[in-house]
C-alpha positions in Angstrom: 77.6 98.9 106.9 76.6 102.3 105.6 79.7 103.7 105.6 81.3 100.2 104.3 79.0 100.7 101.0 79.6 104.5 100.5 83.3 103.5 100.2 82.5 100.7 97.7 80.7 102.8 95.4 83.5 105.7 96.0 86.0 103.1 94.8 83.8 102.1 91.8 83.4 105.6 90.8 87.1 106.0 90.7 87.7 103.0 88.9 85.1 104.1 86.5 87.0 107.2 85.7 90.5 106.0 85.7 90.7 105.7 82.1 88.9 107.0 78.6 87.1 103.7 77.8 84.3 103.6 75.2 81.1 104.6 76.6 82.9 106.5 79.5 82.2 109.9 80.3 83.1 111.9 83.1 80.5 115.3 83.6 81.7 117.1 85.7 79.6 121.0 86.7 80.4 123.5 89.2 79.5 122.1 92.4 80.5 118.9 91.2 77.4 117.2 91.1 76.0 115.6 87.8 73.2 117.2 86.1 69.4 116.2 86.7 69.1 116.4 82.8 71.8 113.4 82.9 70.5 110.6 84.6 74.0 109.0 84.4 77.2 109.1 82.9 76.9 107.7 79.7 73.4 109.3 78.9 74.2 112.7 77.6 77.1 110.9 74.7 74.3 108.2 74.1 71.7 110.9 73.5 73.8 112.8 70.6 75.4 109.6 69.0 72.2 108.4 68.7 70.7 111.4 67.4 73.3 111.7 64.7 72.9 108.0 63.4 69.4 109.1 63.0 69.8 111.9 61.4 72.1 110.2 58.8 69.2 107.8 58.1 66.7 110.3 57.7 69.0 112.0 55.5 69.8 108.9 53.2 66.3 107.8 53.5 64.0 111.1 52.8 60.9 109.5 51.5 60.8 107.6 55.0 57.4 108.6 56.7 57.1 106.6 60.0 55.7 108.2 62.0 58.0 108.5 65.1 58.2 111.1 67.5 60.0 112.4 70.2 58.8 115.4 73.0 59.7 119.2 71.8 61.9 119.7 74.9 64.0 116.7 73.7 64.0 117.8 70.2 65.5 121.4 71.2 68.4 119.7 73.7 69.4 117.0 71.4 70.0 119.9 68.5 71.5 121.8 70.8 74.2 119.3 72.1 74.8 117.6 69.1 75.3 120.9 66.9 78.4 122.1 69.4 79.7 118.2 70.0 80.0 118.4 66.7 80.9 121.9 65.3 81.7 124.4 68.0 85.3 125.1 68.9 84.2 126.2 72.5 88.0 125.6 74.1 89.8 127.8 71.5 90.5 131.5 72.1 88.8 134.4 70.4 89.4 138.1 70.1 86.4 138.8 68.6 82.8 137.8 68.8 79.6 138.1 66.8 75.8 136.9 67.5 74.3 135.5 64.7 69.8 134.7 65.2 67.4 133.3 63.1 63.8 131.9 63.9 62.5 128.5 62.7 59.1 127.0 63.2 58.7 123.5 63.9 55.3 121.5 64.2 54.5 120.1 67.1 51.3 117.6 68.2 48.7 118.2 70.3 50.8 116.2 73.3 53.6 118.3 72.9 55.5 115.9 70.4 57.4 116.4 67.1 57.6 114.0 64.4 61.9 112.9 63.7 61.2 113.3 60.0 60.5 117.1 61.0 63.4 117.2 63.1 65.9 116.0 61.0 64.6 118.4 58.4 64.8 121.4 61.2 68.0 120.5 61.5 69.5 120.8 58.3 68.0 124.2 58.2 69.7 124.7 61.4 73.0 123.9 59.7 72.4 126.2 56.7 71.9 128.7 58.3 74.5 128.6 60.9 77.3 127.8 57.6 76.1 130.6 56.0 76.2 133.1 58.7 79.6 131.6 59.6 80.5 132.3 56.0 80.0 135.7 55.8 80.9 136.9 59.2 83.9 138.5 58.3 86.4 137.0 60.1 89.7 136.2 58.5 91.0 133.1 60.9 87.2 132.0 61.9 85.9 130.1 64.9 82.7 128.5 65.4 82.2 130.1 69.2 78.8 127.9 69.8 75.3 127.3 68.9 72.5 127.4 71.4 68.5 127.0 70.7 65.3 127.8 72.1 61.9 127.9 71.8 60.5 131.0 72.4 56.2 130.5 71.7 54.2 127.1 70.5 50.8 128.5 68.6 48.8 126.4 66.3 50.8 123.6 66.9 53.3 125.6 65.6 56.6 125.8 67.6 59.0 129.2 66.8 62.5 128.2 67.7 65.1 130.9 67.9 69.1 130.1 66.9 71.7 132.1 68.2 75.0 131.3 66.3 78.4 132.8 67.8 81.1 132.8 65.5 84.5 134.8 66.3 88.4 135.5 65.3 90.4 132.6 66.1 93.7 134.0 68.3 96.1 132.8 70.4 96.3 132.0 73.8 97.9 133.7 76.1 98.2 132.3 79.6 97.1 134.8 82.1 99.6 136.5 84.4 99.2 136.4 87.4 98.4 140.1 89.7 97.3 140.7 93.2 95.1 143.7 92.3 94.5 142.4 88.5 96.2 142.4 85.4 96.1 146.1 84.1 99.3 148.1 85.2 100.0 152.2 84.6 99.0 153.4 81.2 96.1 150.8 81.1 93.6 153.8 80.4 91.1 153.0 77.8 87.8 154.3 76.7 84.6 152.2 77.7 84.0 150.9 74.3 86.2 152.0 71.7 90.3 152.7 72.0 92.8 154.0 74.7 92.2 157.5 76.8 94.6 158.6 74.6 93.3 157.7 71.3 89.7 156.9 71.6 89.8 155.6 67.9 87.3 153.0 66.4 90.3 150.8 65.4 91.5 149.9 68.8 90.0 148.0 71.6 88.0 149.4 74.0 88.1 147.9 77.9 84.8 146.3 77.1 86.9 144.3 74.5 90.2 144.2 76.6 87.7 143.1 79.6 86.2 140.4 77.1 89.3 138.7 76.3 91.2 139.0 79.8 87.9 137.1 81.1 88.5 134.4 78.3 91.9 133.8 79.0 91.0 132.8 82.5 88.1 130.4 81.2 90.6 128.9 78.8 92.8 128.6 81.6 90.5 126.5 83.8 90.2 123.8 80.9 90.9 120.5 82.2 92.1 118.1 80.1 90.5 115.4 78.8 92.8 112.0 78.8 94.3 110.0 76.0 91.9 109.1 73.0 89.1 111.5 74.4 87.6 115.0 74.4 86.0 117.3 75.8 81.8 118.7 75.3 79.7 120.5 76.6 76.3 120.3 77.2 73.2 122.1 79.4 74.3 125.3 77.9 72.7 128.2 79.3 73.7 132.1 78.4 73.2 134.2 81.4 73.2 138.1 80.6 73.9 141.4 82.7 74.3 144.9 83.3 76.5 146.4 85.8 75.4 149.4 87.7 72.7 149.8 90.7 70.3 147.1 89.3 73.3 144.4 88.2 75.7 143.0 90.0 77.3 144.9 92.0 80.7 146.7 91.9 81.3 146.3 87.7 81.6 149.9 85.6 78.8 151.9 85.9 78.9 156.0 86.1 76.2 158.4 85.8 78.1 161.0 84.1 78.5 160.0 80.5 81.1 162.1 79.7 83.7 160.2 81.4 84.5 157.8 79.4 87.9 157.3 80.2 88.4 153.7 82.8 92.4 154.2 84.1 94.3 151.4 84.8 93.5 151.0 88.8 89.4 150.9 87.6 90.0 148.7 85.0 91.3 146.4 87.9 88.6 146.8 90.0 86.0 146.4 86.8 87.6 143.1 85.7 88.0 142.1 89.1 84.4 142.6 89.7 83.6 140.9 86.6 85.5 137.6 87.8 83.8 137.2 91.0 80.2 138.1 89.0 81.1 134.9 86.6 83.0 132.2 88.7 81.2 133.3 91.9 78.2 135.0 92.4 76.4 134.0 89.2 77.1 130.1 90.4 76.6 130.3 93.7 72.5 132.2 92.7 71.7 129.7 90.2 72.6 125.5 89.2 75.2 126.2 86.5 78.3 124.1 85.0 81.3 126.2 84.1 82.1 129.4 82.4 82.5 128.4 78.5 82.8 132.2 77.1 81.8 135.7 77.5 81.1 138.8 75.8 81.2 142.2 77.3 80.2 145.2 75.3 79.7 149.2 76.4 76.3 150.9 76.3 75.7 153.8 77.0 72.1 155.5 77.7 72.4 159.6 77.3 68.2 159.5 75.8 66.3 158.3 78.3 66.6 159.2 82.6 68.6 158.3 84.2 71.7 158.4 82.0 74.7 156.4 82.3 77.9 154.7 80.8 77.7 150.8 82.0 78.6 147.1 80.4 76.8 144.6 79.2 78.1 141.2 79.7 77.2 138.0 78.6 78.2 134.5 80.1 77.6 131.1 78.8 77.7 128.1 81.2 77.7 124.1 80.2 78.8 121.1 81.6 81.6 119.2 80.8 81.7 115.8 80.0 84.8 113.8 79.0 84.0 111.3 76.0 85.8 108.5 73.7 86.9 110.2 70.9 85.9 106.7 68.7 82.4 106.8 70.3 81.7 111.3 69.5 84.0 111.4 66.8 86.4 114.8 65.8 85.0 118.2 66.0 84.3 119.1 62.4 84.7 122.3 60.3 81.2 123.8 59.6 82.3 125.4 56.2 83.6 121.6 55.0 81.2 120.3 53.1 
């Protein structure tokens, strides 16, 4: 009988997810498990259509003062999911990335509760901000990368939330080839941070930026679909950082002697390779995380403080992907269209 009614509900799950239907999502993370945070399928859409309808009637109604609230920790994910359903590009390629951070303080109750009239308020500031820093990022063919928020102290009643805002370079995508030992190949030689062995100018890309979008063009190439008359967000966002050497994960660029600078081809394999198994393997298999959405590698170098060294830093963001009617979430929107 117990095997009779795991089959049932196998089928029914199946059924469920054969087609895009209207209040149908599919989240899907990287052990393939749902979420705790989503108590079922249709929660996490629910959550951020409903949060936009009620910002819209804040917004037309601002002398409204009713008085109800919702918990911070709510606040902070609903802002957080609705901002990228709604204006982050997070499936489109980048050459080029840039963090953006601002700090916003939002009251909070003595039970740990915000008032909606706040929120909605908090997040038009939210959206301000994030436009303008979009604006003036300097990009010629811009992206909006994604959007993620937290609260970093609650003082006074008082709680400080930070916004980090990645905007980028739109490019194209470029499948990746295929390599046994990676995707670098004789004359690959570039400088940790800034141009080729040969020509360590500021105008060309460094490995950390060739590493960067290498990395990307694999995530993009793990993108599943969504079906007809649906799309794909992410939510449960999480940006997991780290430094290769001795104390980071093992195996990505790290030297001692800061004078060579200079990665050749067969390194570069082994660094990228490194940096692969770091973000779809060991990073996932440590901690409960959905899929790699972007990342960001950058050079440092330390020749001030013992012990010295040449190393990169590298930062991953994770989410879960859920699969939802396009009628129901609505288009991904331009942030700079008024």
């Amino acid at each position: 009988m117990k095997k009779l009614a795991t089959l049932l509900i196998a089928v029914a799950i199946m059924l469920g997810l054969s087609q895009c239907k209207r209040n149908s999502v599919d989240v899907v993370s990287q052990n393939g498990t749902s979420p705790e945070s989503i108590v079922n399928d249709n929660d996490a859409v629910k959550r951020i259509v409903k949060f936009k309808k009620m910002l819209s009637y804040y917004k037309s109604n601002p002398d409204i003062k009713d008085g109800e609230t919702m918990s911070l920790s709510e606040a902070i994910s609903d802002i957080e999911n609705t901002f990228n359903a709604t204006y982050s590009y997070s499936e489109d390629m980048y050459s080029e990335s840039m963090n953006h951070e601002f700090i916003l303080n939002l009251n909070v109750d003595s039970n740990g509760n915000v008032l909606i009239t706040d929120l909605a308020t908090l997040y038009d500031q939210i959206v301000a901000s994030a436009r303008n820093a979009y604006a003036n990022d300097g990009f010629e063919n811009k992206i909006f990368i994604s959007l993620l928020a937290d609260v970093i102290v609650v003082n006074n009643n008082v709680a400080v939330i930070k916004i980090k805002a990645t905007t980028g370079e739109r490019t194209n995508y470029n499948p990746p080839i295929p390599h046994i030992d990676g995707p670098f190949r004789p004359g690959d030689d570039y400088h940790y941070d800034h141009g080729t062995c040969i020509d360590p100018s500021f105008e060309d890309d460094g490995a950390d930026e060739i590493f960067t979008t290498k990395l990307l063009e694999i995530i993009n190439s793990k993108i599943i679909a969504p079906q007809a008359g649906c799309r794909n967000i992410y939510v449960n966002r999480e940006l997991i950082s780290f430094i290769g050497g001795p104390n980071g994960r093992p195996g990505i660029f790290y030297r001692t002697d800061t004078t060579d600078v200079c990665i050749t081809y067969d390194y570069m394999n082994d660094y990228w390779y490194a940096e692969k198994r770091a973000i779809f393997i060991t990073i996932p298999q440590q901690q409960e995380l959905g899929m790699p959405l972007g990342v960001f590698v950058s050079g440092q170098i330390n020749n001030t403080i013992p012990p010295y060294y040449i190393t990169h830093y590298t930062e991953v963001e994770y989410g879960d992907r859920i699969e939802a009617s396009i009628d129901e979430i609505g288009e991904i929107q331009d942030l700079l269209a008024y």
